[in-house]
DRENPA-3360 file (N, C-alpha, C; in nm, 2 decimals, always signed):
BEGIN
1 = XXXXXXXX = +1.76/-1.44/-6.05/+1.73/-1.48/-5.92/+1.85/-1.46/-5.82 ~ +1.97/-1.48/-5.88/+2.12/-1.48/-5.79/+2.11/-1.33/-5.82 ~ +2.09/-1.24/-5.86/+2.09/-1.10/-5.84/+2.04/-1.08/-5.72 ~ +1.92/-1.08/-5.67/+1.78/-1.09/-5.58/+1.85/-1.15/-5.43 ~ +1.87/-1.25/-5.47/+1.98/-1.30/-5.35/+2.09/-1.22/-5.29 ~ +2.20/-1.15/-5.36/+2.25/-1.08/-5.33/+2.23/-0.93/-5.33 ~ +2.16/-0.89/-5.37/+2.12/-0.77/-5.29/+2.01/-0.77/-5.18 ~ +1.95/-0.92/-5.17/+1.87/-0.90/-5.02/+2.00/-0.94/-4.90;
9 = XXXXXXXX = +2.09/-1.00/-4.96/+2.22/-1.05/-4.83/+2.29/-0.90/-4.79 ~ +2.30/-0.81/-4.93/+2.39/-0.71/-4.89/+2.28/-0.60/-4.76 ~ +2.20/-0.62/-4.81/+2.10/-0.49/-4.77/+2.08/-0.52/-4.61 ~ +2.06/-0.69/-4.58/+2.08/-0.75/-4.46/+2.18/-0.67/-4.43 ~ +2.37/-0.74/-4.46/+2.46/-0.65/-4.37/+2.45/-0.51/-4.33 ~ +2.37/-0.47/-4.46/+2.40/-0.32/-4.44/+2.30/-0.28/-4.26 ~ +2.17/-0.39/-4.23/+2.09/-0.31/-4.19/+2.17/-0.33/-4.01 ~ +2.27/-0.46/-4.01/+2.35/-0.53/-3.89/+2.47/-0.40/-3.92;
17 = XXXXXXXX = +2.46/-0.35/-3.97/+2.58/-0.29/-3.96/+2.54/-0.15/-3.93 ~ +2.39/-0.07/-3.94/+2.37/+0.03/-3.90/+2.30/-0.03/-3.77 ~ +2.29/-0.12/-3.76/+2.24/-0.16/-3.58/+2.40/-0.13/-3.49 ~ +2.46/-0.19/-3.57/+2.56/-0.16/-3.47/+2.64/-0.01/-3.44 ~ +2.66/+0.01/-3.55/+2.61/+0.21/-3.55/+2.55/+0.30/-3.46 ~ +2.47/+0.24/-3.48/+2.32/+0.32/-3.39/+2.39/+0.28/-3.24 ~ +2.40/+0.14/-3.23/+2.42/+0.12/-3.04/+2.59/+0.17/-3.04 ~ +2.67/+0.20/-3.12/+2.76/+0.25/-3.09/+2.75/+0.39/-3.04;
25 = XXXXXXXX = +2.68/+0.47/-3.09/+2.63/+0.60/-3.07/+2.57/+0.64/-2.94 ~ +2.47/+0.55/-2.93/+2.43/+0.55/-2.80/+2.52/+0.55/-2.67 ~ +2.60/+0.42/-2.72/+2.71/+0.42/-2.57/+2.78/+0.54/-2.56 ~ +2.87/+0.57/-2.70/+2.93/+0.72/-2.71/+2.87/+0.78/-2.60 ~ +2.68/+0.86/-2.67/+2.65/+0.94/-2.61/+2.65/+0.95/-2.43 ~ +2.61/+0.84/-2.39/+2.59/+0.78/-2.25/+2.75/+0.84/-2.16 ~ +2.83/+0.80/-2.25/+3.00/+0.84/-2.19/+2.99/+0.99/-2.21 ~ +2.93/+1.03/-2.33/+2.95/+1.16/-2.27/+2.90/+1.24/-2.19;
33 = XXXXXXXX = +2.80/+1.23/-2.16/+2.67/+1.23/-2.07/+2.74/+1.22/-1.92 ~ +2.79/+1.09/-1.92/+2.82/+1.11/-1.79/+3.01/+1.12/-1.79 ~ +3.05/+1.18/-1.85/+3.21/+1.26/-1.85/+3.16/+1.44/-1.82 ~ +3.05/+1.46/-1.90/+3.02/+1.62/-1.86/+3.02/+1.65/-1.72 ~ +2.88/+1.53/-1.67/+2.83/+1.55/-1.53/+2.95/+1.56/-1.45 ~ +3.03/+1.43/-1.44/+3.18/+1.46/-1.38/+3.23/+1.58/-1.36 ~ +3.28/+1.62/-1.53/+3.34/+1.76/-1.52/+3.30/+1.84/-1.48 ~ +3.15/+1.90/-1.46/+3.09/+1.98/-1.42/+3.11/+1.97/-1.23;
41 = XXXXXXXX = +3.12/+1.86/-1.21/+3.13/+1.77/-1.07/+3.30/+1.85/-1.04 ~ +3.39/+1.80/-1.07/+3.49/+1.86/-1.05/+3.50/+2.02/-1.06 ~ +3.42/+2.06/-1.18/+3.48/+2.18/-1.14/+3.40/+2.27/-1.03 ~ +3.30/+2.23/-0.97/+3.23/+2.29/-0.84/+3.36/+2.28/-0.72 ~ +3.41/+2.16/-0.72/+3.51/+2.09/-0.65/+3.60/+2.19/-0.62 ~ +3.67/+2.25/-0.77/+3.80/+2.34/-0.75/+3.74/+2.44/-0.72 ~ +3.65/+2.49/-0.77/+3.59/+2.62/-0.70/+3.54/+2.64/-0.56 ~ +3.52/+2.55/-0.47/+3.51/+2.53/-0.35/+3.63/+2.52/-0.29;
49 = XXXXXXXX = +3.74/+2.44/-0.34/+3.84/+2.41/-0.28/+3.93/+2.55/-0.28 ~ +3.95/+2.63/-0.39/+4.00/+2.76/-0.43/+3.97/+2.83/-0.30 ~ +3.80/+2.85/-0.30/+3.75/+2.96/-0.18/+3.79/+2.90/-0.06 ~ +3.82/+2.78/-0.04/+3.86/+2.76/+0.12/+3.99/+2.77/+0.12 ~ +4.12/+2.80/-0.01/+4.21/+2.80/+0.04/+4.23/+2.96/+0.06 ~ +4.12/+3.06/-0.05/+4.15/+3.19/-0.03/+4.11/+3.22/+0.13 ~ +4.00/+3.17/+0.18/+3.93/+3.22/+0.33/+4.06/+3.15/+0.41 ~ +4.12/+3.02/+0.36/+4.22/+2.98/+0.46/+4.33/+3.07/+0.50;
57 = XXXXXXXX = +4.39/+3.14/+0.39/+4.51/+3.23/+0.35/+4.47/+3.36/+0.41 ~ +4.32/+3.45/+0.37/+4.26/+3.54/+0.43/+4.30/+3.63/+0.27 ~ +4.31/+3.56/+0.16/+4.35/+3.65/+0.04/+4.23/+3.65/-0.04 ~ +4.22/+3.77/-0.11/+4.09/+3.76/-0.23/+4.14/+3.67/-0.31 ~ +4.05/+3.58/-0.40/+4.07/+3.47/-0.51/+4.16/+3.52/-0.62 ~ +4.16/+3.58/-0.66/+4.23/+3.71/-0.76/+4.34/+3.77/-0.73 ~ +4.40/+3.78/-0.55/+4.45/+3.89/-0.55/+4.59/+3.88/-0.58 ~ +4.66/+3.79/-0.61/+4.81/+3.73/-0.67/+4.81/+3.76/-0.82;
65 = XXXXXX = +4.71/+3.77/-0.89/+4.73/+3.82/-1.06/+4.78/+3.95/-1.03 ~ +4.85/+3.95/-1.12/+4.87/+4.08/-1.22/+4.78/+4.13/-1.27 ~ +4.73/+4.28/-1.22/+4.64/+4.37/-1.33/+4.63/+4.38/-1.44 ~ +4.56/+4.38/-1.51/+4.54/+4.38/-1.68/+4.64/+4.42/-1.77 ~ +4.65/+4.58/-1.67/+4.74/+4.66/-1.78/+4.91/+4.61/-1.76 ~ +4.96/+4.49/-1.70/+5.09/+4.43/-1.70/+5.10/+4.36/-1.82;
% end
């Protein structure tokens, strides 16, 4: 009977312990979810901010690199 007891207590932790698992995952996912959106958010940002500094300058976006074959 103390067998039975302790594997229904263990099986308990185990199932508190994948609850907490599971909602850990969730939050993860949610952060990353909304860290993408952000980044995605920023990078519209620099790409906008780039084209107003090339139309500010009056330079192509590109035209300061070095050609390939350097």
């Amino acid at each position: 009977m103390d067998h039975l007891h302790t594997t229904d207590h263990r099986l308990t932790d185990l199932e508190i312990k994948s609850s907490y698992a599971e909602d850990l995952l969730d939050t993860l996912n949610q952060t990353v979810f909304r860290q993408q959106a952000q980044i995605e958010m920023l990078l519209r940002e620099v790409r906008a901010l780039r084209r107003q500094g090339a139309a500010a300058s009056g330079l192509h976006p590109h035209q300061d690199e070095l050609p390939p074959h350097y």
